[in-house]
C-alpha positions as CSV (number, residue, x, y, z in Angstrom):
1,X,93.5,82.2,95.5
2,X,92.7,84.1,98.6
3,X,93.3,81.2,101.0
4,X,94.9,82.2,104.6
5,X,98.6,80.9,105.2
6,X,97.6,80.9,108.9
7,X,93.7,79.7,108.9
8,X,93.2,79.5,112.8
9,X,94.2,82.8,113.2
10,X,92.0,83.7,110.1
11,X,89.4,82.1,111.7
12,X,89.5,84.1,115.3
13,X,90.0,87.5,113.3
14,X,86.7,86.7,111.7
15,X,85.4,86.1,115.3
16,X,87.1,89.2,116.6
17,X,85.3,91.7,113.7
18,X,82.1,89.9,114.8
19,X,82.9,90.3,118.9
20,X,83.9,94.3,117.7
21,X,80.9,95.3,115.4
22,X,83.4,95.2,112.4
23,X,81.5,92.6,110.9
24,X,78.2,91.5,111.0
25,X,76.9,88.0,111.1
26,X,74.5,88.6,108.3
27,X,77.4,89.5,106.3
28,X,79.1,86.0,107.1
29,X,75.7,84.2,106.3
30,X,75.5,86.2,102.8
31,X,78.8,84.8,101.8
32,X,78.2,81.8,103.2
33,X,75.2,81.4,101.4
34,X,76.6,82.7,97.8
35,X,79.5,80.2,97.9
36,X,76.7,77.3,99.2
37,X,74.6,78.2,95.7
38,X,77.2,78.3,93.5
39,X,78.5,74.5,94.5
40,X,74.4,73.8,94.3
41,X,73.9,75.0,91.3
42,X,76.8,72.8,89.8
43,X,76.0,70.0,91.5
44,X,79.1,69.4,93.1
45,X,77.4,68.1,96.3
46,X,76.7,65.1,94.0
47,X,79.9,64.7,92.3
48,X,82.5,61.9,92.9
49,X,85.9,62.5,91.7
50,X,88.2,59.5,90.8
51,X,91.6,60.5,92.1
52,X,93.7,57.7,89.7
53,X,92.3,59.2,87.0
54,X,92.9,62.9,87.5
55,X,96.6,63.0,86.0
56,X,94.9,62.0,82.9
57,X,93.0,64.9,82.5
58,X,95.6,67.6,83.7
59,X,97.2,70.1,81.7
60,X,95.7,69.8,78.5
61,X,95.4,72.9,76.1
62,X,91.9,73.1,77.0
63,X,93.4,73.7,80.7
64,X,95.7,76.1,79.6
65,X,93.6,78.1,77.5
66,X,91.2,78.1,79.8
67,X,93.3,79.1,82.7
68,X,95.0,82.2,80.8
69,X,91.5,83.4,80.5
70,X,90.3,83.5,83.8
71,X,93.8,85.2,85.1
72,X,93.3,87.9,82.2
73,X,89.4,88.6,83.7
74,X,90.9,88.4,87.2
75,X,93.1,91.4,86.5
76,X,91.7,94.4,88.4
77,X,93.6,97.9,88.0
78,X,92.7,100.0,91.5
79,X,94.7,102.8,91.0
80,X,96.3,104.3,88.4
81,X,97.2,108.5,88.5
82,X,98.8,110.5,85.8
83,X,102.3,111.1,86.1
84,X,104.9,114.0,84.1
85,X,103.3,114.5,81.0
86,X,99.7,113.9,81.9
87,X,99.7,110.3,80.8
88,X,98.7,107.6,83.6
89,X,101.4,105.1,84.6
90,X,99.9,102.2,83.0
91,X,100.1,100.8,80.3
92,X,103.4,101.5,80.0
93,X,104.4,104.0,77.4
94,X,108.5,102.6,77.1
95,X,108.4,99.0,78.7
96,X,112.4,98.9,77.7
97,X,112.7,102.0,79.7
98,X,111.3,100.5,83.0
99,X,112.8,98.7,86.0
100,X,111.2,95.6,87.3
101,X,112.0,94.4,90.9
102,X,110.1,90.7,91.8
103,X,109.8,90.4,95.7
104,X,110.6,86.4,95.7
105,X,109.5,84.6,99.1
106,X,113.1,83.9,100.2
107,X,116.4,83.7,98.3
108,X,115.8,79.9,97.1
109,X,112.6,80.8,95.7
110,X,112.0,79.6,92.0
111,X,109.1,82.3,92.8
112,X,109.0,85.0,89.8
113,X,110.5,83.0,87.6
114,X,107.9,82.9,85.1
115,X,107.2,86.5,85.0
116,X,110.5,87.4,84.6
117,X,110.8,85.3,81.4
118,X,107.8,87.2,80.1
119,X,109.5,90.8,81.0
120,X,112.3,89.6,79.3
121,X,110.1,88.5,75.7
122,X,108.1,91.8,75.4
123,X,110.8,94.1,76.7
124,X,114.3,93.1,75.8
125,X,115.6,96.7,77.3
126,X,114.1,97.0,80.5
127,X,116.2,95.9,83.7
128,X,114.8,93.2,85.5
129,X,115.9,91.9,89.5
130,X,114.6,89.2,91.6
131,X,115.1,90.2,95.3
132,X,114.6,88.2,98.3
133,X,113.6,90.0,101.7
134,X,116.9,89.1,103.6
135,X,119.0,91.6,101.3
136,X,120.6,94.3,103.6
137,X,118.9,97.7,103.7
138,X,122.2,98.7,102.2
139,X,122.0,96.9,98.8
140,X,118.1,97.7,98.3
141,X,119.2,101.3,98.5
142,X,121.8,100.8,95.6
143,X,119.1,99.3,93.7
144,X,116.7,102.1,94.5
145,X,119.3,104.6,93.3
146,X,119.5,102.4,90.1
147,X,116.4,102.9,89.7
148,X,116.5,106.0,89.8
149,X,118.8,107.0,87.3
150,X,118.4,104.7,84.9
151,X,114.7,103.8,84.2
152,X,111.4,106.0,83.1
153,X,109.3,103.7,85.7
154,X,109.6,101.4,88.1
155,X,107.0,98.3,88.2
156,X,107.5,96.1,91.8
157,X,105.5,92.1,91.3
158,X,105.1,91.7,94.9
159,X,104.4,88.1,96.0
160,X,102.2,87.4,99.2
161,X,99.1,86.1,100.5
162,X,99.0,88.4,103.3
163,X,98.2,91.8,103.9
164,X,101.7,93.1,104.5
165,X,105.0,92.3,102.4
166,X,108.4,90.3,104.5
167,X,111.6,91.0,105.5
168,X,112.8,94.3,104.3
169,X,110.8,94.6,101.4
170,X,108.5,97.7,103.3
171,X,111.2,99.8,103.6
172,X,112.4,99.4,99.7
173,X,108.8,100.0,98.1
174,X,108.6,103.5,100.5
175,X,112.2,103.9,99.4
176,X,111.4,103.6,95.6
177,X,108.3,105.1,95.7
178,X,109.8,108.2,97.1
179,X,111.8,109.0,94.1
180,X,111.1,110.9,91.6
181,X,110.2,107.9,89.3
182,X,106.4,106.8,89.3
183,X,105.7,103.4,90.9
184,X,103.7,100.4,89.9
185,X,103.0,97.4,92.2
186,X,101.3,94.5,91.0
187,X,100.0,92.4,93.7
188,X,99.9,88.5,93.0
189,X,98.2,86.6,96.1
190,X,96.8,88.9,98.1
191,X,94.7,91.9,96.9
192,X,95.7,94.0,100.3
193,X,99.3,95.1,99.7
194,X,98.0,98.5,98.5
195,X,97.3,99.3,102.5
196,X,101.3,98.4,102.9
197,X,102.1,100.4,99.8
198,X,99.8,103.5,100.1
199,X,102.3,106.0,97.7
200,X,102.2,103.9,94.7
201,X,101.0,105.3,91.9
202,X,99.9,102.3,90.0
203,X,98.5,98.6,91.9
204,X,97.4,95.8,89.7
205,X,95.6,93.3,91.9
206,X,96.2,89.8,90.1
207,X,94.8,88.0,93.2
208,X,97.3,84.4,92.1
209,X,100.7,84.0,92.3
210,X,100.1,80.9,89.2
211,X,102.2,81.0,85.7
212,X,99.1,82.4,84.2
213,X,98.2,85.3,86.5
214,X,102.4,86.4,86.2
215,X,102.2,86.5,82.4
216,X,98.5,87.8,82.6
217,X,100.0,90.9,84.5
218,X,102.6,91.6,82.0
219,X,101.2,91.8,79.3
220,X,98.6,94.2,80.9
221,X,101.4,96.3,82.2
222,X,102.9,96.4,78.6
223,X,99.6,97.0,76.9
224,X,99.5,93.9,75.3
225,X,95.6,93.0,77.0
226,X,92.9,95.4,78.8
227,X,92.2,94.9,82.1
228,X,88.4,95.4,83.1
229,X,88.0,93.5,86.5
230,X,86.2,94.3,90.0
231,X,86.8,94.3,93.0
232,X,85.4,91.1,94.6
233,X,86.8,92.5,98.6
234,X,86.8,95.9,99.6
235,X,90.8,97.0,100.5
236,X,89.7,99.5,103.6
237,X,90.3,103.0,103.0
238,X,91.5,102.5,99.4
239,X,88.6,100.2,97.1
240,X,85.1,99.0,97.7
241,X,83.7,96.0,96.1
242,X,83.0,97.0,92.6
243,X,85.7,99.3,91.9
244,X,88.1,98.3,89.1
245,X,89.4,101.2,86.5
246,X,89.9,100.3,83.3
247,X,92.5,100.0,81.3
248,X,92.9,99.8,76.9
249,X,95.3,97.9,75.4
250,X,98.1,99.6,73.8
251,X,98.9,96.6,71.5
252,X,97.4,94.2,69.5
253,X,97.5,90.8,69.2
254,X,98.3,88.2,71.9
């Protein structure tokens, strides 16, 4: 979920930190070590896979099920502050009263597709745009106003397995969250963006960008499921490992 879209240059950070003091070998070796025991202990140093046979054995209900469970326990709330009224941001108290902007990787992305469908099922109201990070400055501040004037809160899915967001998309999160309208950003890939996004006053780490994790943060954000995950990384200056807030469901049922 966490993997590097440049790994060399992962790779020599890593070496940098160590060359700096930032990071300590020991540290490395701990990791190391936890990730070498967990493949131990299920004996995958043993296992053969047979590669014809794996289409077989793919997307079965067990799969499914399985995989909307883990995205639900991934969910980690890091922030989440009380707005007008003294009620926090999330869950959402009027989910057909909220704007949703999706930050797509580029404009011929099929990227937010599937949490945009699941907007659209619990909360037939709210306004929902996919946005690439080529739109001019220009029409991002039209949206922005939009925004403004016509929703209660404003909840950006931000798409990226980096620590920083593309394009023009900075400017348009500091541009939305400067209104007067709170600001949610749910991060799917990276758990970082919240050092990009610092004025927010929601983040929803969903650390994948998979159909499960996009629906997962919905209905979390709509009150639909809890959320009761930890940090697994520290986010410098904002989370340690460990912290996750928690969050009650507003709804029943799945």
């Amino acid at each position: 979920l966490l993997a590097p879209a440049d790994p060399k240059e992962c790779v020599r950070a890593v070496a940098a930190a160590v060359t700096a003091g930032r990071l300590t070998r020991e540290r490395i070796d701990a990791s190391v070590l936890k990730l070498l025991t967990a493949k131990a202990r299920l004996g995958l140093q043993k296992k053969l896979v047979d590669l014809e046979s794996i289409t077989d054995s793919l997307d079965t209900p067990e799969d499914l099920e399985l995989a909307t469970s883990v995205s639900e326990k991934a969910l980690t709330l890091v922030r989440n502050e009380n707005v007008a009224g003294g009620a926090a941001v999330l869950p959402l108290a009027h989910p057909e009263r909220a704007c949703w902007f999706v930050l797509t990787n580029g404009r011929y992305s099929t990227t937010g597709r599937d949490l945009v469908e699941a907007v659209k099922q619990r909360s037939r109201g709210a306004m929902v745009t996919l946005v690439d990070p080529q739109v001019p400055p220009p029409q991002l501040d039209a949206l922005a106003a939009q925004a403004e004037s016509a929703c209660d809160v404003v909840v950006v899915a931000a798409y990226s397995g980096q620590a920083a967001l593309p394009g023009n998309y900075p400017a348009f999160v500091d541009k939305l969250s400067a209104g007067e309208k709170p600001v949610a950003l749910l991060a799917l890939g990276s758990p970082y963006l919240l050092r990009a996004c610092p004025n927010v006053k929601a983040y929803l780490a969903a650390f994948g960008a998979v159909a499960t994790s996009e629906v997962a943060a919905v209905r979390a954000v709509v009150g639909e499921i809890g959320v009761s995950g930890r940090m697994p990384v520290s986010i410098p200056g904002f989370a340690q490992i460990g912290d996750g807030l928690r969050l009650e469901p507003r709804r029943a049922g799945k």
